[in-house]
N, CA, C and O atoms as a Tinker XYZ file with bonds, in Angstrom:
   372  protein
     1  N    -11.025000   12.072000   -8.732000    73     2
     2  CA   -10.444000   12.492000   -9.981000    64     1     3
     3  C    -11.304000   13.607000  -10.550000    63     2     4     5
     4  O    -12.444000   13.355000  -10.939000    81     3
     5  N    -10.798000   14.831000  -10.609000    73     3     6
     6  CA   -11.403000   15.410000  -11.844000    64     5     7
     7  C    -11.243000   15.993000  -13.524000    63     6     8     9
     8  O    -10.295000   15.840000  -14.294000    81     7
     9  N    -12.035000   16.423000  -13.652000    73     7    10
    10  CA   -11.759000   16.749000  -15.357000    64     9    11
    11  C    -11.497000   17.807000  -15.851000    63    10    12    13
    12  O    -12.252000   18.621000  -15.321000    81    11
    13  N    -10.862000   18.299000  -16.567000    73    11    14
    14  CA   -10.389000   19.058000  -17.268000    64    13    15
    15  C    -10.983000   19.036000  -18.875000    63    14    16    17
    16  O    -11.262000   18.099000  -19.623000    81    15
    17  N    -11.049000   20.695000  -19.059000    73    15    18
    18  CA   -11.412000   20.553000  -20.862000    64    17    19
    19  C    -10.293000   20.468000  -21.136000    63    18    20    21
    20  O     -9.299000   20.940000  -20.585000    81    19
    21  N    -10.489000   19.395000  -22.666000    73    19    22
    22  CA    -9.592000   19.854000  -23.183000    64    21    23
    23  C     -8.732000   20.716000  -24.042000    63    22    24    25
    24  O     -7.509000   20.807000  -24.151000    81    23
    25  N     -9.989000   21.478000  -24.768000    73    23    26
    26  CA    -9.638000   23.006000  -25.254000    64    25    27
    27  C     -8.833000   23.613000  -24.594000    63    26    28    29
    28  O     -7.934000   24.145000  -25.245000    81    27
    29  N     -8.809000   23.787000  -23.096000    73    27    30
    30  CA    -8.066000   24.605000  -21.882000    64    29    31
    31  C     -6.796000   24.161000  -21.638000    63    30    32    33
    32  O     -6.026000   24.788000  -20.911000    81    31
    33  N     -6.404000   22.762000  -22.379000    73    31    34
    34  CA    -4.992000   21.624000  -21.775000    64    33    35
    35  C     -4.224000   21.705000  -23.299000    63    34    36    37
    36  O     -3.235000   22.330000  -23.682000    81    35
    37  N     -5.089000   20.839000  -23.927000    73    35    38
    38  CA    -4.392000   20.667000  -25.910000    64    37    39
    39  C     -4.564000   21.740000  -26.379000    63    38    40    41
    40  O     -5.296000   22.675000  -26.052000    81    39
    41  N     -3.625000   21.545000  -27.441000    73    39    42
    42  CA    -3.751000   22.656000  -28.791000    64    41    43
    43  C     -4.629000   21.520000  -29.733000    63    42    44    45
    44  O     -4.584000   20.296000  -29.854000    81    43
    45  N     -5.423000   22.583000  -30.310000    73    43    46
    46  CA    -6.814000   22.339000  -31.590000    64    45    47
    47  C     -6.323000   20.546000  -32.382000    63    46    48    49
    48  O     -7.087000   19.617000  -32.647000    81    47
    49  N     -5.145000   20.607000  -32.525000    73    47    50
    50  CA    -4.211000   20.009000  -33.633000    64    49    51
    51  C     -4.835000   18.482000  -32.769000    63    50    52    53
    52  O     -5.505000   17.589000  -33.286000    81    51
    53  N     -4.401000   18.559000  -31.468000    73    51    54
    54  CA    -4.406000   17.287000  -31.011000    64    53    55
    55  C     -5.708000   16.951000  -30.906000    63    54    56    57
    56  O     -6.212000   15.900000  -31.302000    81    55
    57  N     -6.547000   18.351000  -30.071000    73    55    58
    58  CA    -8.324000   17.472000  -29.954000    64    57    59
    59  C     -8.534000   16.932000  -31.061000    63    58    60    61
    60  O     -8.654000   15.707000  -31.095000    81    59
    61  N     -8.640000   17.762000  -32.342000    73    59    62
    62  CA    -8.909000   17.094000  -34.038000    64    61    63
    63  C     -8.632000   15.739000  -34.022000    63    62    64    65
    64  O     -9.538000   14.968000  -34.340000    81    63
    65  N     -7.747000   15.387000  -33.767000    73    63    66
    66  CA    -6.518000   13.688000  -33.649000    64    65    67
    67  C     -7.472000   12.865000  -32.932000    63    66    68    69
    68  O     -8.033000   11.912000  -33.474000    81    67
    69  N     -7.674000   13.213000  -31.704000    73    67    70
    70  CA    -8.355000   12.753000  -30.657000    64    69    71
    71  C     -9.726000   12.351000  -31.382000    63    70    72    73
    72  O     -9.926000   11.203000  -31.778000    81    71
    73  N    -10.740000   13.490000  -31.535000    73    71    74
    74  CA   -11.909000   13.214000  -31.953000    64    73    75
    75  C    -12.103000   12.452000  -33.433000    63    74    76    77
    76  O    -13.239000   12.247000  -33.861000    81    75
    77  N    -10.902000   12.044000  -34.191000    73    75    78
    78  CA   -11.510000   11.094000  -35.252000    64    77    79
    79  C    -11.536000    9.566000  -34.229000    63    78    80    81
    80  O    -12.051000    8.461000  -34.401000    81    79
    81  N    -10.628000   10.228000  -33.027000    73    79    82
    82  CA   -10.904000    8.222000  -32.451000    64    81    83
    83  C    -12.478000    8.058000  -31.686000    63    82    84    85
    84  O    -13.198000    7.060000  -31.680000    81    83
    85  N    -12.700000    9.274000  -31.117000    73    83    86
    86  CA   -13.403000    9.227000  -29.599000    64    85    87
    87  C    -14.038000   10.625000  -29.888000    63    86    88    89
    88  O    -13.368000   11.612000  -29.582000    81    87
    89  N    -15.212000   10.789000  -30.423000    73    87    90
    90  CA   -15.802000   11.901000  -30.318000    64    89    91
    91  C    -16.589000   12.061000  -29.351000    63    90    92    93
    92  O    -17.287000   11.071000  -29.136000    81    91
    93  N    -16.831000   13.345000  -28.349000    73    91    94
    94  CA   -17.714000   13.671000  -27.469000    64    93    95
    95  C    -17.759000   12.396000  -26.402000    63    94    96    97
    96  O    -18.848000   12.064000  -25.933000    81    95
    97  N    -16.726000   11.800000  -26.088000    73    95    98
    98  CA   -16.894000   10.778000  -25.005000    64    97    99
    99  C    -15.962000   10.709000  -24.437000    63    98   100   101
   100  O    -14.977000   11.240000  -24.950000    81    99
   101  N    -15.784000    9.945000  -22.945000    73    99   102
   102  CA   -14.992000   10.769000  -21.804000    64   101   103
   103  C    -13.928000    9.702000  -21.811000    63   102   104   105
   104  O    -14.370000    8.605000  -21.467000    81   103
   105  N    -12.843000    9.723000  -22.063000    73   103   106
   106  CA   -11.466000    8.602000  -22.147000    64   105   107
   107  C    -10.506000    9.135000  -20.800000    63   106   108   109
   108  O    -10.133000   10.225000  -20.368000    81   107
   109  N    -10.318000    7.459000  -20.350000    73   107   110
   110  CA    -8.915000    7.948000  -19.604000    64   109   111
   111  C     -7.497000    7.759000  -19.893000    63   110   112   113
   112  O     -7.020000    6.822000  -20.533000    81   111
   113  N     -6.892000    8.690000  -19.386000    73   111   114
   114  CA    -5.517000    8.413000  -19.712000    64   113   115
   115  C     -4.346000    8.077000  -18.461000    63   114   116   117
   116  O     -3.700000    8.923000  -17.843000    81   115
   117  N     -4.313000    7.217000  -18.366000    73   115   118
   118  CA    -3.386000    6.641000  -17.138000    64   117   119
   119  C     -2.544000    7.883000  -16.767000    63   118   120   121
   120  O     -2.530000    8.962000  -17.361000    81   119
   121  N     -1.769000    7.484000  -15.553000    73   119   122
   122  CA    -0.233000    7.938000  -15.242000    64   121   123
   123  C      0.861000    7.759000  -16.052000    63   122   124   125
   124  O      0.794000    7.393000  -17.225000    81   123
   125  N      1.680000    7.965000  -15.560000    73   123   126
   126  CA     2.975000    7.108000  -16.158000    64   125   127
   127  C      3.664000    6.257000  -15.071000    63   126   128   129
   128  O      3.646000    6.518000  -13.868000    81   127
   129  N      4.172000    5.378000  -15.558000    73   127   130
   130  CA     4.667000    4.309000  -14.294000    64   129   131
   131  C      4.895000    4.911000  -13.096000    63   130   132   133
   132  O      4.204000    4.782000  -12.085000    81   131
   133  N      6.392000    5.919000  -13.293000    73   131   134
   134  CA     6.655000    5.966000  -12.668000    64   133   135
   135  C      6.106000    7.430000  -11.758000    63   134   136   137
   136  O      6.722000    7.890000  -10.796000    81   135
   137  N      4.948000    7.945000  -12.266000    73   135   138
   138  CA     4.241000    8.782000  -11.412000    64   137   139
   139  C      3.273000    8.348000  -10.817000    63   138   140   141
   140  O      2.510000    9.168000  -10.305000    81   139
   141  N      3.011000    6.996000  -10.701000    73   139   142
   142  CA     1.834000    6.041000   -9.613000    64   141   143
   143  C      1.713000    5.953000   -8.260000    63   142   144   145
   144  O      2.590000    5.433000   -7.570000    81   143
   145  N      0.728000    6.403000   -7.826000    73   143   146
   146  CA     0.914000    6.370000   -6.112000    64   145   147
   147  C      0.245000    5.330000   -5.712000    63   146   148   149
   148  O     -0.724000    4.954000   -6.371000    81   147
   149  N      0.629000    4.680000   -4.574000    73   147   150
   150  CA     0.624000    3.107000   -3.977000    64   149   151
   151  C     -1.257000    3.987000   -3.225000    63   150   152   153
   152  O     -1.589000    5.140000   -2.951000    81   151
   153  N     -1.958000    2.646000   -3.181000    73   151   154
   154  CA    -3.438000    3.180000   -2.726000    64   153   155
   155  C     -3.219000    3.685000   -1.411000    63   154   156   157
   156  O     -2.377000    3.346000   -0.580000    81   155
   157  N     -3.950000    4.393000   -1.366000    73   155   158
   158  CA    -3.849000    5.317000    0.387000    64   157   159
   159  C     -2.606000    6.338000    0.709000    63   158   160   161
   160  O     -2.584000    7.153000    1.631000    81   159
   161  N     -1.845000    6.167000   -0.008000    73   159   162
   162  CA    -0.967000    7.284000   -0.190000    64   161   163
   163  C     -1.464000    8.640000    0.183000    63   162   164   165
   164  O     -0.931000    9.390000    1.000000    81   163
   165  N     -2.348000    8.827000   -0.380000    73   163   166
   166  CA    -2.317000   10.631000   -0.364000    64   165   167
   167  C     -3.284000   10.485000    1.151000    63   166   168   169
   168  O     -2.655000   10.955000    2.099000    81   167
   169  N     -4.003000   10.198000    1.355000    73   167   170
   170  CA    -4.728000    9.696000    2.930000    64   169   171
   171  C     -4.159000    9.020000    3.898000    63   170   172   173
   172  O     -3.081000    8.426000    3.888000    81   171
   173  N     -5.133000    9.167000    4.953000    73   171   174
   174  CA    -4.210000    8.770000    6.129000    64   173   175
   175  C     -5.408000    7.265000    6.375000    63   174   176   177
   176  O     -5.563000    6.801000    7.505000    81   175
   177  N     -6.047000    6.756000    5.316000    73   175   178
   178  CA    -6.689000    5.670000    5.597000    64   177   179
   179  C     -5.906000    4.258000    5.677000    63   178   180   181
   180  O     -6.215000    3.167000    6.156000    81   179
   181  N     -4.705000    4.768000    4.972000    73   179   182
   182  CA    -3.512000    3.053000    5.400000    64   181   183
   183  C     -3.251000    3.261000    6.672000    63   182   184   185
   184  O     -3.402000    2.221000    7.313000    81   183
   185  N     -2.970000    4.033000    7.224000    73   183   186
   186  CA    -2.342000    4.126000    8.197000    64   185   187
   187  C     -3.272000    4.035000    9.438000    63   186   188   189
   188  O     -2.909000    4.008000   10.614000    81   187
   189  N     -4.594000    3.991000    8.935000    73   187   190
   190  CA    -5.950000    4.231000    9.741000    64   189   191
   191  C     -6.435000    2.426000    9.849000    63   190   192   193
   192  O     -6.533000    1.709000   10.844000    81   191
   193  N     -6.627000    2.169000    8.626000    73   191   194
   194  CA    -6.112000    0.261000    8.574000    64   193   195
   195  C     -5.341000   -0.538000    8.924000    63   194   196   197
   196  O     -5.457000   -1.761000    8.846000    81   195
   197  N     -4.398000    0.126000    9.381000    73   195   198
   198  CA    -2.879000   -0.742000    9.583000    64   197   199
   199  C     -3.193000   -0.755000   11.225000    63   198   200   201
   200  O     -3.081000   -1.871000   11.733000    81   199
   201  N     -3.479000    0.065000   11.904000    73   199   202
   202  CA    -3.846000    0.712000   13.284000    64   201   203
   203  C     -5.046000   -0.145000   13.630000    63   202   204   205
   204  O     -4.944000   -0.943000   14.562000    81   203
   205  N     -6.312000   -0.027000   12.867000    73   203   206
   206  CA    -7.103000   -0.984000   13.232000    64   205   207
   207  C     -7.221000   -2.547000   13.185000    63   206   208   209
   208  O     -7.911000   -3.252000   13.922000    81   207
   209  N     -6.158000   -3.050000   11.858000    73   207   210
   210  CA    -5.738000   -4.261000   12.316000    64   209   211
   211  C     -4.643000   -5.071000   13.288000    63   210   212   213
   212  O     -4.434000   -6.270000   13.475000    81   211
   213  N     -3.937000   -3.630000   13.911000    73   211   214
   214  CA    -3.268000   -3.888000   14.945000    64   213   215
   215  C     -3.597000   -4.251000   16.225000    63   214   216   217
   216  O     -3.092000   -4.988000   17.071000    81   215
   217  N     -5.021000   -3.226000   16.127000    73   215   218
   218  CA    -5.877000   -3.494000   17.212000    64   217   219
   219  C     -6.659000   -4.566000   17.458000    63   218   220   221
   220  O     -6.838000   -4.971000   18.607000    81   219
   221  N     -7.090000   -5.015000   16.615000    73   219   222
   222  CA    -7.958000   -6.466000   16.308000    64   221   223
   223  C     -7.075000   -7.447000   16.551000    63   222   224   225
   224  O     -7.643000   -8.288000   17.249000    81   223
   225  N     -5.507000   -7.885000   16.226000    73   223   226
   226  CA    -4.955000   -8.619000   16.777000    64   225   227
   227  C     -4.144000   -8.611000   18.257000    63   226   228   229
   228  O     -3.756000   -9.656000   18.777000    81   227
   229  N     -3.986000   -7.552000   18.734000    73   227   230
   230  CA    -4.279000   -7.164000   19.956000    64   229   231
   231  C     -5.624000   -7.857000   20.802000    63   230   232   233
   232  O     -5.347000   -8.435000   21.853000    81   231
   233  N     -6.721000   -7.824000   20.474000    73   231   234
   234  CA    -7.485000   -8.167000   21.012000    64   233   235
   235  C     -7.765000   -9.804000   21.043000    63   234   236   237
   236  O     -8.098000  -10.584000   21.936000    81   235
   237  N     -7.493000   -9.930000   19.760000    73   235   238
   238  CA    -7.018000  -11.759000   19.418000    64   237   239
   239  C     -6.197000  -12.105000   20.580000    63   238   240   241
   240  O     -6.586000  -13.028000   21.295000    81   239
   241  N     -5.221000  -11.550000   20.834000    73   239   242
   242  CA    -4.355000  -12.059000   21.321000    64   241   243
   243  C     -4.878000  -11.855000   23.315000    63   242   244   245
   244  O     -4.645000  -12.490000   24.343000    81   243
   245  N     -5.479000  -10.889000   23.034000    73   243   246
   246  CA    -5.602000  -10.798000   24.587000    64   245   247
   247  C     -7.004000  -11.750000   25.197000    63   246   248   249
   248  O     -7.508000  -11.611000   26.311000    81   247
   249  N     -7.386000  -12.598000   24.265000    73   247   250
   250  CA    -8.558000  -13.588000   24.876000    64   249   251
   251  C     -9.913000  -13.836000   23.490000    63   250   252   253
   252  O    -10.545000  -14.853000   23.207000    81   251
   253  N     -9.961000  -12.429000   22.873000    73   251   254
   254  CA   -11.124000  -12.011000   22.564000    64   253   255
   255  C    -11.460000  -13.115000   20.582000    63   254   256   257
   256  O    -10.977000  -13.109000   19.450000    81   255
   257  N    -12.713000  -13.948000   21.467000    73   255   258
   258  CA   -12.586000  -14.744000   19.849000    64   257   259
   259  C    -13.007000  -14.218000   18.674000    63   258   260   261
   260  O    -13.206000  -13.008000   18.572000    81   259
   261  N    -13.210000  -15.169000   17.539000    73   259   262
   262  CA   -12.964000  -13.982000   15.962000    64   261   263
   263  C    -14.493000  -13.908000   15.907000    63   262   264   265
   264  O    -14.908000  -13.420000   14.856000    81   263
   265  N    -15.493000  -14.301000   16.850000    73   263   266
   266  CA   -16.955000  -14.430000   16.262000    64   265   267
   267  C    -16.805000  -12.504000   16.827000    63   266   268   269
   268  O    -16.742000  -11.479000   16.147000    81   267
   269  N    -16.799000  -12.689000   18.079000    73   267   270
   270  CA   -16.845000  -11.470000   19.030000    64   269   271
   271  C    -16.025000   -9.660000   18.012000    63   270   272   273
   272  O    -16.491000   -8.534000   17.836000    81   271
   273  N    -14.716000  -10.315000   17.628000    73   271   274
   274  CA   -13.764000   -9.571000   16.716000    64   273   275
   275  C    -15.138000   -9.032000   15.590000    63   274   276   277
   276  O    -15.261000   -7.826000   15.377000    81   275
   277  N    -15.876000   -9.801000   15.087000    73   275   278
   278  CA   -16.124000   -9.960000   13.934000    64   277   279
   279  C    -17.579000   -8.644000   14.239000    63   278   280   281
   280  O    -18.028000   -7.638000   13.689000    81   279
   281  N    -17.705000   -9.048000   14.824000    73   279   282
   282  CA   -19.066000   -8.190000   15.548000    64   281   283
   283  C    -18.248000   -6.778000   16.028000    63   282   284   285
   284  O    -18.118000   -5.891000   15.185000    81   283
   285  N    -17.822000   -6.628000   17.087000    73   283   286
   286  CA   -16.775000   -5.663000   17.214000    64   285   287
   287  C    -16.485000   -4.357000   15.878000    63   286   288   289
   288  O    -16.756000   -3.161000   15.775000    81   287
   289  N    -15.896000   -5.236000   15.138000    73   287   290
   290  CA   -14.875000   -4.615000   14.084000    64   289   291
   291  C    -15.877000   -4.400000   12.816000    63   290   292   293
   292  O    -15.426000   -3.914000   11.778000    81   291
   293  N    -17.003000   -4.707000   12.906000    73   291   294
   294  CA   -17.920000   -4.997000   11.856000    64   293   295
   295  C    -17.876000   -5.129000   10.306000    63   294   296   297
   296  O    -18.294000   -4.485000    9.344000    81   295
   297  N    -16.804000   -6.865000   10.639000    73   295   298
   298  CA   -15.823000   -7.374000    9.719000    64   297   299
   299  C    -16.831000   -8.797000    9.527000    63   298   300   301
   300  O    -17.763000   -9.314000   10.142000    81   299
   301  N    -16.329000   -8.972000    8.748000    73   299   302
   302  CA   -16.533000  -10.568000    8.567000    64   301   303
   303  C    -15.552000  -11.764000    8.813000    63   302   304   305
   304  O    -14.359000  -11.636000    8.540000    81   303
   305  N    -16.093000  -13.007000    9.366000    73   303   306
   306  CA   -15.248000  -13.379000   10.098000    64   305   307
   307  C    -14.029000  -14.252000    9.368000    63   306   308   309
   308  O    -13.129000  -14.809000    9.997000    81   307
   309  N    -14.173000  -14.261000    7.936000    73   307   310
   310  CA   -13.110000  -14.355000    6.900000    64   309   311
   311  C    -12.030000  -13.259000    7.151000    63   310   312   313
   312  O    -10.802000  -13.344000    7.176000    81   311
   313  N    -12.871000  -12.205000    7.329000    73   311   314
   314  CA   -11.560000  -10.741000    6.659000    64   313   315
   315  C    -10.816000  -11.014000    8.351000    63   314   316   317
   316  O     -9.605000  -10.892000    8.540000    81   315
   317  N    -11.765000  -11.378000    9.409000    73   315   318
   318  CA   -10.892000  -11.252000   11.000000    64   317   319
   319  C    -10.011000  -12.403000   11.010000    63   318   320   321
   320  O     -9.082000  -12.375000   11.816000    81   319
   321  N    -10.137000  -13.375000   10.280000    73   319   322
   322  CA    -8.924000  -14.708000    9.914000    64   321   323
   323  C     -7.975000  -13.956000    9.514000    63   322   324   325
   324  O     -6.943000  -13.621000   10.095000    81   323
   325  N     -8.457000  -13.640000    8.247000    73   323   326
   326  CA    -6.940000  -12.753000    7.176000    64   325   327
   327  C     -6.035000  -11.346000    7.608000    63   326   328   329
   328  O     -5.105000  -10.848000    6.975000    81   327
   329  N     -6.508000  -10.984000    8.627000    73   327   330
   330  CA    -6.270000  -10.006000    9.413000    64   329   331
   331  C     -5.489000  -10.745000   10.591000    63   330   332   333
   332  O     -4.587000  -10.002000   10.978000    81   331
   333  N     -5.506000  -11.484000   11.026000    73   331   334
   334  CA    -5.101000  -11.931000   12.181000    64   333   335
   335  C     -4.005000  -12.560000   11.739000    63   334   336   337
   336  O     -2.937000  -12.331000   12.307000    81   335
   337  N     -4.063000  -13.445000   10.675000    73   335   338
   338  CA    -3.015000  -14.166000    9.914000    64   337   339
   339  C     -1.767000  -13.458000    9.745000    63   338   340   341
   340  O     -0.605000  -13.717000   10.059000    81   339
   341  N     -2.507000  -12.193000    8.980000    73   339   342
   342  CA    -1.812000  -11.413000    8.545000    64   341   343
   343  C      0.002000  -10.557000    9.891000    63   342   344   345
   344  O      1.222000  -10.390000    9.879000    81   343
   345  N     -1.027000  -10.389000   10.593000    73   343   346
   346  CA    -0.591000   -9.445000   11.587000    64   345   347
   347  C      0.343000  -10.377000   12.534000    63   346   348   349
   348  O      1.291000   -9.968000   13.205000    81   347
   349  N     -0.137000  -11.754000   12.445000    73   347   350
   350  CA     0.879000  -12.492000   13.127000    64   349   351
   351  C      2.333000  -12.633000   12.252000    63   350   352   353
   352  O      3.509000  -12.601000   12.616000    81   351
   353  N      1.637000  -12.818000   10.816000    73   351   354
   354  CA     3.230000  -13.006000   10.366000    64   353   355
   355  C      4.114000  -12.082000    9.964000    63   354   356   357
   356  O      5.159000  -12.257000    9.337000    81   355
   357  N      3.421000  -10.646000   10.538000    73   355   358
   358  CA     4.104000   -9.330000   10.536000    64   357   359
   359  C      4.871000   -9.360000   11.796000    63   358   360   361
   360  O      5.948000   -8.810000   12.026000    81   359
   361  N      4.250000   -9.985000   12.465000    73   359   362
   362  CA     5.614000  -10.172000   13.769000    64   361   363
   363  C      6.324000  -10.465000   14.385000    63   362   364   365
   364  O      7.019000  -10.014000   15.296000    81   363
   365  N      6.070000  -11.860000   13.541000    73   363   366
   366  CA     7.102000  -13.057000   13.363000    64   365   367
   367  C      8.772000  -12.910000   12.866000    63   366   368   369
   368  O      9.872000  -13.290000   13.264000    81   367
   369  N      8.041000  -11.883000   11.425000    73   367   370
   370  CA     9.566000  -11.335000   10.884000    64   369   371
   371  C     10.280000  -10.047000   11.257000    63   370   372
   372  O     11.385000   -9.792000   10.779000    81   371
């Protein structure tokens, strides 16, 4: 995220408004609903996650146990449960 002045964005009228709430301190201001992007959206890291937990249950499946996964994937062997869980009941349906 970066910042913007706001001298350069508002007119005077609004900073004035602004600074009787929040003087000289850095506030955020959300999106709007419906301009929200789902996480990983703008990156290709979902798609980089989705791939590597494909692979990990792949490997589940081809012999390889969750201690080994866990070491491997340098996961913990909670997240290689929930991952595996996961991915099975993605292919179930």
């Amino acid at each position: 995220m970066s910042y913007i002045k706001a001298k350069n964005l508002l007119p005077s009228e609004l900073i004035e408004l602004i600074q009787k709430y929040v003087d000289g301190e850095y506030i955020y201001i959300p999106r709007k609903e419906d301009n929200k992007k789902s996480w990983g959206s703008s990156t290709a890291i979902r798609r980089e996650i989705d791939l590597r937990n494909s692979d990990i249950y792949n490997d589940y499946q081809s012999g390889m146990d969750m201690d080994n996964l866990a070491g491997k994937y340098y996961l913990s062997l909670k997240s290689i449960q929930r991952i595996v869980l996961k991915e099975k009941r993605n292919r179930i349906n």
